[in-house]
Steps between C-alpha positions, in 0.01 A plus 500: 500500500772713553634475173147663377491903450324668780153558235488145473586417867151695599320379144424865340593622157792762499235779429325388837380822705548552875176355616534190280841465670387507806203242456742247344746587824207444770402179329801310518623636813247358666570139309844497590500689832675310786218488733293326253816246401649430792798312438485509175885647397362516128194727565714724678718531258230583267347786690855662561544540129125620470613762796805565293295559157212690659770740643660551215182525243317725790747752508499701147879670508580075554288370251663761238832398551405134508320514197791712286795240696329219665620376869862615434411862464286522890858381622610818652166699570382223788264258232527152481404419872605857674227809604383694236323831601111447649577083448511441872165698581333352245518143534495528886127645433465217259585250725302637806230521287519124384602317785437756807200616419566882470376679184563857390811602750260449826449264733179258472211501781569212665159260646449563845688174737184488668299409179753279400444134464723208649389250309304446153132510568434209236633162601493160344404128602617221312244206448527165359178306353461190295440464157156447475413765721722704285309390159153514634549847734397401897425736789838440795534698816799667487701578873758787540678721703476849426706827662273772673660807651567481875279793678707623761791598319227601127746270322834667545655277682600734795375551823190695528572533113805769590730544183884685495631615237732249330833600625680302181337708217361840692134364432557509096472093514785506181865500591708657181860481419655654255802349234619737265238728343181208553310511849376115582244459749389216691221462732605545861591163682407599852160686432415247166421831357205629721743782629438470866555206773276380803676702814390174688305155395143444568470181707159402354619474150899440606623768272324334169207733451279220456311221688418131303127376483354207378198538254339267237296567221304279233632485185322393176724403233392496129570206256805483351687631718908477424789401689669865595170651445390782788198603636366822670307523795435861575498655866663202659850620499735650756342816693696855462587764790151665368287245509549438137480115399661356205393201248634131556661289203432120491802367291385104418720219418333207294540118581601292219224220399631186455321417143426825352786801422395864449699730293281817495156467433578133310508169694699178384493184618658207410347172300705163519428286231524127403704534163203240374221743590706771316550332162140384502352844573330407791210694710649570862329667772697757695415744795425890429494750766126480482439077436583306258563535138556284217862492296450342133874412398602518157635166346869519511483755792862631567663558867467778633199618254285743674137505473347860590129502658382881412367660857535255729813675645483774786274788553684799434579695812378820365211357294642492138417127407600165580819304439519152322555190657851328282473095523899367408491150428870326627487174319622179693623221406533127659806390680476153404326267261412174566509266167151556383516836518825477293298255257261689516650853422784308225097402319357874523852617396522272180118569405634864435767377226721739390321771687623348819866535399561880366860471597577284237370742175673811677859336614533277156620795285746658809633118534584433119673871543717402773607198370575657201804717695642180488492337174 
């Protein structure tokens, strides 16, 4: 990348104006910024050189020069990764503004601690149910543990809900530190960004904020519901400092059937099959997810031939049709023969004639060719 001119480093033509510039620059510096790569040597090498050509291209006695001489000519007028004039203060606002939160050279109004949440107000319960309750939908009581703010101390945490200012980052809830002309902030490890600190625990809630209940709720689940699918259950989450209650997310997790597999809204199962019944096309009878259903094989019928059954699948989820039940036939074949079977298979085999023995019309002409390599 850094072989690439500083234009094509931040992907804008040559003619590009300062605002275009300045898009491309915000774009990719928030790809490749560290705090979004972390550990990732590469993507911090990439957003150095985008710091590098966004100082360069930004400033227009800089971008003059580079454009008449290229890198070599910013050597001795501080380009090519020194401080141009205005660089510093304007990519420090950039960067506040992108990662700090602070827009137009003044601070932002930061939420009040005391309205602040300690935990997400949604929550989710993971369920497992069978398959057929999973293909025909069933009604299943659902049992959770759910966070409600502790009373005495509103949900702060602190005793008699008392807050101090954060003595880490002066209440801001962002430390910053600066390297070079960028300003990185991270949110503050002591405060976790509320910007102030219980002076002393609450004892109801030890310090958390919170207090565990148990609840349950009924849960009716459509047909068709999918492995990984999720379900909402509104107001039955956790309850906020105001009273506020959030929604609760059944994840579910489908058993596997022995017989039948699902792959979306189709169902396969596999059909084992005599390799008799399969050369004489015979009638089988073979379970459905709703009874029984009748499978007419075709004479000859191959392994592994599928046979498709048009809406006898599973109900889609979201009520857009049905799926197809697939029937794969996996021909078998006997272990041993006892000497009338042999007879009696050598009989069926020579009734056939030629027919029984294609090998011999398609291998005659490559055998008189090979022995002719040696004549």
């Amino acid at each position: 990348m850094e072989d690439l001119s500083y234009y094509e480093i931040l992907e804008v033509s040559r003619d590009a104006d300062k605002t275009t510039i300045k898009k491309a620059y915000r774009k990719m510096a928030k790809t490749y910024h560290p705090d979004k790569n972390p550990g990732d040597t590469e993507a911090e090498h990439k957003f150095k050189l985008c710091n590098e050509a966004y100082q360069c291209l930004s400033d227009d006695k800089q971008r003059g020069v580079y454009d008449r001489y290229g890198k070599e000519g910013l050597q001795g007028m501080g380009g090519g990764g020194g401080r141009s004039s205005g660089g510093f203060d304007d990519l420090g606002s950039m960067f506040e503004e992108m990662f700090s939160g602070f827009g137009g050279g003044g601070s932002r109004r930061r939420q009040n601690p005391a309205d602040m949440e300690k935990y997400d107000l949604d929550m989710n319960v993971d369920m497992s149910i069978s398959f057929n309750e999973a293909i025909f939908g069933c009604e299943k009581e659902v049992k959770f543990k759910y966070k409600n703010a502790c009373k005495p101390c509103k949900g702060s945490g602190a005793k008699d809900g008392k807050l101090s200012t954060c003595s880490q980052c002066k209440g801001q809830g962002q430390v910053y530190m600066k390297q070079g002309f960028m300003t990185f902030s991270q949110t503050c490890p002591v405060c976790n960004g509320v910007g102030s600190a219980p002076a002393e625990s609450c004892k109801s809630c030890k310090g958390n904020g919170y207090t565990q209940e148990e609840d349950s709720v009924s849960v009716k689940i459509p047909k068709g519901i999918d492995d990984g699918n999720r379900l909402r259950v509104s107001g039955n989450g956790n309850i906020g400092k105001r009273g506020t209650r959030g929604d609760l997310y059944v994840t579910f997790s489908v058993e596997r059937d022995k017989h039948f597999q699902r792959e979306g809204n189709d169902v396969y199962i596999a059909i084992p099959v005599f390799f008799t019944q399969a050369v004489t096309g015979e009638t089988l009878t073979i379970p459905s997810l709703t009874g029984e259903i009748e499978l007419k094989l075709d004479i000859g019928t191959k392994d592994k031939q599928h046979f498709k059954f048009r809406g006898e699948g599973i109900d889609d989820v979201h009520g857009h049709g049905k799926g197809d039940l697939i029937a794969q036939v996996n021909i078998t074949y006997p272990k041993k023969l006892s000497d009338e079977q042999k007879e009696l298979i050598e009989k069926l085999q020579e009734s056939f004639g030629i027919e029984s023995k294609p090998h011999e019309s398609v291998l005659e002409s490559a055998i008189d060719k090979m022995k002719s390599w040696f004549s």
